[in-house]
C-alpha positions in Angstrom: 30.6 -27.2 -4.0 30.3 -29.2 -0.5 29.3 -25.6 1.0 26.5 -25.4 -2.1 25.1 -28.2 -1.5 25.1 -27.3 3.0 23.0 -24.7 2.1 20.6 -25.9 0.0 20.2 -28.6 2.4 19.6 -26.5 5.6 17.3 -24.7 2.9 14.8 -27.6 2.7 15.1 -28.6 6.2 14.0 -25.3 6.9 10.9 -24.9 4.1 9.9 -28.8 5.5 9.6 -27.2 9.2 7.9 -23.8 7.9 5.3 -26.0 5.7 5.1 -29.2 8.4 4.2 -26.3 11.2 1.6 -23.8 9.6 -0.2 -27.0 7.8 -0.4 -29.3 10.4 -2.7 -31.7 8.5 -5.0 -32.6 5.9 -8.7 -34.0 6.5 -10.1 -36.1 3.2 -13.8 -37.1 3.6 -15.1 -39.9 1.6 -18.6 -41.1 1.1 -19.0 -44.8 0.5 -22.8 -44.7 1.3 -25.0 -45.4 -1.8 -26.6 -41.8 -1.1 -25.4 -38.6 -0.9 -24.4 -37.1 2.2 -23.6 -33.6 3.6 -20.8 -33.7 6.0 -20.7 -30.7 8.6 -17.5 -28.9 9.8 -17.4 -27.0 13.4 -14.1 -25.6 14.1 -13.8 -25.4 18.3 -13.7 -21.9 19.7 -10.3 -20.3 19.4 -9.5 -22.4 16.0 -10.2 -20.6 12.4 -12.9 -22.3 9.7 -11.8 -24.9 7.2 -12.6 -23.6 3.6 -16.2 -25.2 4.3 -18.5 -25.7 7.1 -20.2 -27.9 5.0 -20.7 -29.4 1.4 -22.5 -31.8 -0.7 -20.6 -34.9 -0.6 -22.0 -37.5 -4.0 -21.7 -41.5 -3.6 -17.9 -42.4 -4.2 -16.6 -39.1 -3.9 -14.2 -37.5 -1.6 -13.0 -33.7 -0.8 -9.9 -33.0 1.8 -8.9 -29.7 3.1 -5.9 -28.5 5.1 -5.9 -27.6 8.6 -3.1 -25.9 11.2 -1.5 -27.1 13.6 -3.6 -26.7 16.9 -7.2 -27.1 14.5 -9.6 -28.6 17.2 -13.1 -29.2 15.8 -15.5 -31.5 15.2 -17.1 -33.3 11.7 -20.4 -35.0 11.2 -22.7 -36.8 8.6 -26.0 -34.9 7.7 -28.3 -37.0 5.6 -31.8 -36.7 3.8 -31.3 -32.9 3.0 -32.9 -30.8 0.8 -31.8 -27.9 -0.5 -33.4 -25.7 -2.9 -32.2 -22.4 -4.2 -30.0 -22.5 -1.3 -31.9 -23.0 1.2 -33.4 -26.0 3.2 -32.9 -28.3 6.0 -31.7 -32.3 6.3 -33.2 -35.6 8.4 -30.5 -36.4 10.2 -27.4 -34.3 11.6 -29.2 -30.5 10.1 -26.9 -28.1 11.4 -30.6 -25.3 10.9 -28.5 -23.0 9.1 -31.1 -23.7 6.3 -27.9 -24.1 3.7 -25.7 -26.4 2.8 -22.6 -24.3 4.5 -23.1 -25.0 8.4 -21.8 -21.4 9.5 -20.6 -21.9 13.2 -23.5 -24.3 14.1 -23.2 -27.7 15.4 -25.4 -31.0 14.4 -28.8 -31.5 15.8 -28.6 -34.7 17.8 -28.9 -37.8 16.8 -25.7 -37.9 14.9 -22.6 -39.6 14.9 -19.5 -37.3 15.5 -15.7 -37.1 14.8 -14.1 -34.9 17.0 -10.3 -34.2 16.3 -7.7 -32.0 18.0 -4.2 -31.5 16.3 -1.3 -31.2 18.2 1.1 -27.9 18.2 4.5 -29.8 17.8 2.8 -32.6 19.8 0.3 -35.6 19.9 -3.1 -35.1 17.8 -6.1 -36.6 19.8 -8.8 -38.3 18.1 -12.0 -39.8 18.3 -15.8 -40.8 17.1 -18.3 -40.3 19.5 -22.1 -41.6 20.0 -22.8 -39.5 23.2 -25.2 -37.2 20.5 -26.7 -40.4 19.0 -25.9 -41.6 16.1 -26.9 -41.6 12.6 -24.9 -43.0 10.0 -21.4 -45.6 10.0 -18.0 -43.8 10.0 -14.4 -44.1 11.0 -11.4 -41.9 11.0 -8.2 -43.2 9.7 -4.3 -41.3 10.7 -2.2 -42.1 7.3 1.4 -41.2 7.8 1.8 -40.4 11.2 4.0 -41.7 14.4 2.9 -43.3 17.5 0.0 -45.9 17.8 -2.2 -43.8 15.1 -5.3 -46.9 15.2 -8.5 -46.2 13.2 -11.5 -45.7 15.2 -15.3 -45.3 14.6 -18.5 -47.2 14.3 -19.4 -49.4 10.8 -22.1 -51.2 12.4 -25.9 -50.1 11.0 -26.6 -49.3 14.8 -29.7 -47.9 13.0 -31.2 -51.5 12.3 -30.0 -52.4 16.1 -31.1 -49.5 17.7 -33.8 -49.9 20.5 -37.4 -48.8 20.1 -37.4 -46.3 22.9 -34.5 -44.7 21.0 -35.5 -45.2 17.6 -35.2 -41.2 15.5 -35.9 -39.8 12.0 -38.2 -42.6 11.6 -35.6 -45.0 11.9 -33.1 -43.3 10.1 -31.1 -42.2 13.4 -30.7 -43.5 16.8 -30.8 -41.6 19.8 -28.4 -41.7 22.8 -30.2 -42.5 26.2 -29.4 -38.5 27.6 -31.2 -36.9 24.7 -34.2 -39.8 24.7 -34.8 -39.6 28.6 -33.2 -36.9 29.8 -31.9 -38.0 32.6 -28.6 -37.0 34.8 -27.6 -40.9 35.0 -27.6 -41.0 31.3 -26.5 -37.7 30.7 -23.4 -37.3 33.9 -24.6 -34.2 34.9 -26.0 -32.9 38.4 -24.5 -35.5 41.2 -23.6 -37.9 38.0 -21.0 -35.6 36.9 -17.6 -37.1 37.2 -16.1 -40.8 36.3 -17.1 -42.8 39.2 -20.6 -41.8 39.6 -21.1 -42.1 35.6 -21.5 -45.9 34.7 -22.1 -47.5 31.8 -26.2 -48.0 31.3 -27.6 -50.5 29.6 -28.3 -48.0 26.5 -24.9 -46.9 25.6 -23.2 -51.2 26.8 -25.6 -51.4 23.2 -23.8 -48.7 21.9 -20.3 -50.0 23.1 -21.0 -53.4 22.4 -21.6 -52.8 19.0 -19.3 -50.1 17.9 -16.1 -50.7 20.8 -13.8 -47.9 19.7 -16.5 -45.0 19.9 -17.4 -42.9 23.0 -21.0 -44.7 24.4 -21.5 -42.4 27.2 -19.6 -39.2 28.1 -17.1 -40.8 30.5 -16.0 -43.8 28.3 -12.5 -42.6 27.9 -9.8 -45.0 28.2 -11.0 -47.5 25.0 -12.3 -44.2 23.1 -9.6 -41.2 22.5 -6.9 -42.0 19.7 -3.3 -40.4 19.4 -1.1 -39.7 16.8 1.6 -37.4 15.9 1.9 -35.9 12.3 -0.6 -37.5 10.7 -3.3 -36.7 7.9 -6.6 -37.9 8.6 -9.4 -39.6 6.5 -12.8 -40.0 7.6 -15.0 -42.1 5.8 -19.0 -42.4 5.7 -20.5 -45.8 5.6 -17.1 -47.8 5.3 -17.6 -51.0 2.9 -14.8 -53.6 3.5 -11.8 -53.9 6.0 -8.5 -52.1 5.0 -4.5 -54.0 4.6 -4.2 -51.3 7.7 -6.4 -52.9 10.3 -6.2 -56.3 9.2 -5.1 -57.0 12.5 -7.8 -55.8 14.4 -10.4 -58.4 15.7 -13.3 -58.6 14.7 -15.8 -58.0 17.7 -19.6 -59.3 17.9 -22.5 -57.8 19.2 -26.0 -59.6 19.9 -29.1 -58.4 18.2 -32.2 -59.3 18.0 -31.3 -60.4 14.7 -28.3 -62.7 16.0 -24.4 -62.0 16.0 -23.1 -59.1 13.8 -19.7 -59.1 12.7 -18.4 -55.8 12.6 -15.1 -56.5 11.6 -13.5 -54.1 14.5 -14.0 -50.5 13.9 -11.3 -49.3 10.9 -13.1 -50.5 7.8 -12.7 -48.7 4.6 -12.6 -50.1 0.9 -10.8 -52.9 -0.2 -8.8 -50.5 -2.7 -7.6 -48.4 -0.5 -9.1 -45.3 -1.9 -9.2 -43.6 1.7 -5.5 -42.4 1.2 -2.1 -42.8 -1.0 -0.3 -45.4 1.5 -1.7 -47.9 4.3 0.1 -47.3 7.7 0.6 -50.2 10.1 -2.1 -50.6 12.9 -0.7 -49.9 16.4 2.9 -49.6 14.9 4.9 -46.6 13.9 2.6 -45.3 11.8 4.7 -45.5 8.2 3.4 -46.3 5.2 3.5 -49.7 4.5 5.1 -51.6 1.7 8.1 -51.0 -1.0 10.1 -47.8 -1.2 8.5 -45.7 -4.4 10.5 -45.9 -7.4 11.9 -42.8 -8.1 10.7 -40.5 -10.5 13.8 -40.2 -12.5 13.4 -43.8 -13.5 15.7 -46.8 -12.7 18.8 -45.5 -14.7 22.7 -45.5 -13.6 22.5 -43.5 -10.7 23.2 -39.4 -10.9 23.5 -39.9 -14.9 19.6 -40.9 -15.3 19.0 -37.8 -13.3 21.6 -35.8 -14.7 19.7 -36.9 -18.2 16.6 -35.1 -17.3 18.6 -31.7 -16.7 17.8 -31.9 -12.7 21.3 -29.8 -11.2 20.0 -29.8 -7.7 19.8 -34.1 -8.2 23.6 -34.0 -9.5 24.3 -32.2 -6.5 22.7 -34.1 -4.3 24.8 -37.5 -6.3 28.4 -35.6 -5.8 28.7 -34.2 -9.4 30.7 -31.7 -8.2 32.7 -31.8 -11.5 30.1 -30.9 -13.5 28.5 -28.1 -11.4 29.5 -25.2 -9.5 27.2 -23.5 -7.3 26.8 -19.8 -8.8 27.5 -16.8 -6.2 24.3 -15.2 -6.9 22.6 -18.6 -6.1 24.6 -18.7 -2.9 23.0 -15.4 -1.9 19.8 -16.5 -2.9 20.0 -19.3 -0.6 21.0 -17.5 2.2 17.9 -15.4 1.9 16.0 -18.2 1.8 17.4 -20.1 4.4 17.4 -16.8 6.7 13.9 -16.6 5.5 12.4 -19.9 5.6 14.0 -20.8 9.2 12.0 -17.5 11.1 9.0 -18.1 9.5 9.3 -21.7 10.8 10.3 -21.0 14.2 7.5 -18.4 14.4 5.0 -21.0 13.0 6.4 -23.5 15.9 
């Protein structure tokens, strides 16, 4: 019986490595914007398309696909599109595929970017950048994941903050100072091209000062890239009220010409926590947060509510050995499986 049971346990251990390693993660986008948006999806060179490169995304909807380890790519908001009979194009973020489905391409700048790189047995790297501009809020969230695993991302409008000289889309989009100007001090490139000659310009300090956790300029790197390890990932567009999650973030300022904007940190998302199953702890190990789940077999006496619902494999895993014996041809099975299960991890890995 004890030897049963070994087997079946090396069995799952081995079908949770196989699973854990060829689907590293799972991205769920969420629209809390009062309008429709598109997001886009651009897998990095070297890593194979989601199921989309990009969908129609209604008010208070969401969609989530899954990912393998090493996916690097990149996702984006595309707003004001029009598509009929298939074709068409959008005012912020087009990808100019003319569709719906991006197809390889990446977004037209201005447009505010999550760019995401999972780990192969390792650290996942995250982040939301405004080098391209920006266009609409969003933030990423890791659920379920170890190591620091903080939200990142920009809910401020920067739209209604955004200086004239970089105003886009008629106001719908704001562009970053390299694609308004050009220039190599706003862009690090020619002689600007490495950390110390690339400041901070007055453009992207708006940009920073405003949304703190998002790349402002293409060297901003030390209060900018996120890591995590095994974690599934939520990004949300235009994210209404601050999460249990980051609670503990502070709640930074920026100066407008309108006065001081709260903008509640950078990891907002909705009060019901609709963004994922289970809040994880800002800057902590990354669990979720509250109570154990009841079980699903109900609060009875131990193995004999389990036992109740005809669930052997639960006896087993209780010590009924007196009630069950573990059948040879299930043994064999079990081997296979095992034998099975632990190669196609290991070749996943």
């Amino acid at each position: 019986m004890d030897l049963c049971f070994s087997m079946l346990l090396r069995f799952h251990i081995a079908l949770f490595l196989f699973s854990r390693a060829a689907f590293a993660a799972t991205f769920t986008f969420v629209n809390k914007c009062e309008y429709t948006v598109w997001p886009g999806i651009l897998a990095n060179a070297g890593s194979p398309p989601l199921d989309s490169t990009g969908f129609e995304l209604p008010s208070d909807s969401s969609r989530a696909f899954v990912a393998p380890s090493g996916w690097s790519g990149r996702f984006w908001g595309r707003t004001g599109c029009t598509f009929a009979a298939g074709t068409g194009s959008c005012q912020t973020g087009d990808c100019g595929s003319g569709q719906s489905e991006c197809n390889g391409s990446g977004a037209a700048p201005p447009a505010t970017l999550a760019e995401i790189t999972l780990g192969v047995g390792g650290l996942d790297f995250y982040d939301v950048s405004l080098v391209d501009g920006y266009n609409l809020p969003m933030i990423v969230e890791a659920t379920g994941g170890s190591g620091m695993c903080a939200s990142t991302g920009c809910v401020t409008d920067l739209n209604r903050a955004c200086p004239s000289d970089l105003r886009a889309a008629g106001g719908s989009a704001c562009n970053s100072a390299c694609e308004a100007f050009g220039k190599p001090e706003y862009c690090c490139s020619g002689p600007y091209n490495s950390p110390a000659a690339c400041r901070p310009s007055f453009y992207s300090q708006i940009f920073k000062s405003a949304c703190p956790r998002s790349y402002s300029y293409a060297y901003d790197d030390p209060t900018s890239t996120f890591t995590c390890s095994g974690a599934d990932y939520t990004v949300t567009f235009c994210p209404s009220m601050p999460s249990q999650k980051s609670s503990k973030d502070p709640a930074p300022t920026m100066t407008s010409p309108g006065g001081a904007i709260n903008t509640e940190g950078s990891s907002s998302s909705s009060s019901s926590s609709s963004l994922s199953g289970s809040e994880s702890n800002m800057g902590g190990s990354g669990e979720a947060g509250g109570s154990e789940p009841e079980s699903e077999y109900g609060s009875g006496s131990g193995s004999e509510a389990m036992l109740a619902d005809g669930s052997w494999l639960a006896g087993l895993a209780m010590g009924e050995s007196s009630r069950f014996e573990c059948p040879p041809l299930l043994q064999s099975l079990v081997v296979v499986f095992i034998v099975a299960g632990a190669a196609s991890a290991v070749f996943y890995i």
